[in-house]
C-alpha positions in Angstrom: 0.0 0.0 0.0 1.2 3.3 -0.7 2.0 6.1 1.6 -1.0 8.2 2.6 -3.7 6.2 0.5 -7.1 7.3 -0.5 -9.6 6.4 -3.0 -12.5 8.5 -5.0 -15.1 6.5 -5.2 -16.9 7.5 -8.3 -20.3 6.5 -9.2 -22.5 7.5 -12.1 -26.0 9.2 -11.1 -29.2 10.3 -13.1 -29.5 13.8 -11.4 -27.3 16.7 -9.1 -30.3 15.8 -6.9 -29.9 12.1 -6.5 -26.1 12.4 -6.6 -26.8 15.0 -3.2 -28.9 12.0 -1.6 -26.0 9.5 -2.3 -23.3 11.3 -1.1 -25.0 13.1 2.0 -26.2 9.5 3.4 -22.8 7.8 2.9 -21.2 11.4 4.6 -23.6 10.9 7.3 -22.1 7.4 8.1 -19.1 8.7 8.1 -17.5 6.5 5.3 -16.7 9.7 3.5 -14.8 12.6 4.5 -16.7 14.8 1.5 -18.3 14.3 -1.7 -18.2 16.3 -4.9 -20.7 16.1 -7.8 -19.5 16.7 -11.2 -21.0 17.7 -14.4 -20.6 15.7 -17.4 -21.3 16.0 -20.9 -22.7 13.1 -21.7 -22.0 9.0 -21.4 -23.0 6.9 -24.5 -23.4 2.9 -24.1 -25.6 0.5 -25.6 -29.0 -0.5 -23.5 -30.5 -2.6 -22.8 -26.9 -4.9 -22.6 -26.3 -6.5 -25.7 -28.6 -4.5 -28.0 -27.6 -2.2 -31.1 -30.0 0.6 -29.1 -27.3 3.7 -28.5 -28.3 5.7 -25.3 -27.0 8.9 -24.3 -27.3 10.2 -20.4 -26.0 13.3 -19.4 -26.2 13.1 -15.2 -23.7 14.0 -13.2 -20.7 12.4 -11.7 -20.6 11.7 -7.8 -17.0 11.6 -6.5 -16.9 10.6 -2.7 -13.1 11.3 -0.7 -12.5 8.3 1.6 -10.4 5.0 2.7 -10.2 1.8 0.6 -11.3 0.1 3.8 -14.7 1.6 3.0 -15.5 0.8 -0.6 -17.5 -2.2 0.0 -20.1 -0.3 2.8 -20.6 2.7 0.1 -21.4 0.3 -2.6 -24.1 -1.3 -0.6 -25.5 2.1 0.1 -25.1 3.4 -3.5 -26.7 -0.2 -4.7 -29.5 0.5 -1.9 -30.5 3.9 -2.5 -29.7 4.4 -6.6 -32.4 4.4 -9.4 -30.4 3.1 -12.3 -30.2 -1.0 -12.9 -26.6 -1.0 -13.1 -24.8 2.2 -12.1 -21.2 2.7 -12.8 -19.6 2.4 -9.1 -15.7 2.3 -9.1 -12.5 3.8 -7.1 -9.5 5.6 -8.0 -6.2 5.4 -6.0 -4.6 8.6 -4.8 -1.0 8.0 -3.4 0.9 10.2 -1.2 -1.7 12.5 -0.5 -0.7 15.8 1.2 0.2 14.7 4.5 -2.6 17.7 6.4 -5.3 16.8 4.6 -4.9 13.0 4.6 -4.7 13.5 8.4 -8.4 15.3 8.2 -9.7 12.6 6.3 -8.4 9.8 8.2 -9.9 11.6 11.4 -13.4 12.3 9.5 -13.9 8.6 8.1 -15.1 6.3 10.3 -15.2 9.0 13.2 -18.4 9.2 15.2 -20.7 6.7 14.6 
């Protein structure tokens, strides 16, 4: 494991509004330290799976700041709570994050249950 790991959790969302509910429920827990939602332009994919049907979704990206020990309890709640069949959930790995802030998310995630 890297020095002063965290992960974005990133999970595609219909709305702002449902990304809000996402991220404000797994903050609440405490599995996050903070949340971001992001705008994107638009995702294309084919759907249903295995058609030729092309869709094209604009909502917003939902980027959640916390541990890797967490990953699996936010995916439950994202799986729980999110509209879509099959929503995008994944992480990124941030390495050697800067050493104040890491210490304010470590503190923050997991804190106060």
């Amino acid at each position: 494991m890297a020095e002063r790991e965290i992960i974005w959790v990133v999970v595609s969302t219909t709305s702002s509004r449902q990304a809000d509910k996402i991220g404000l429920a797994v903050l609440k827990k405490h599995l996050c330290a903070c949340y971001s939602i992001m705008p994107r332009q638009k995702a294309v994919y084919f759907w249903p799976p295995e058609s030729n049907k092309v869709e094209i979704s604009r909502g917003p990206l939902l980027v959640l700041e916390t541990m890797p020990k967490m990953y699996n309890k936010i995916v439950d709640i994202v799986k729980e709570m999110h509209s879509e069949e099959i929503p995008f959930i994944g992480q990124w790995e941030m390495e050697n994050v800067e050493k104040n802030f890491y210490k304010w998310l470590v503190s923050e995630v997991g804190s106060r249950k």
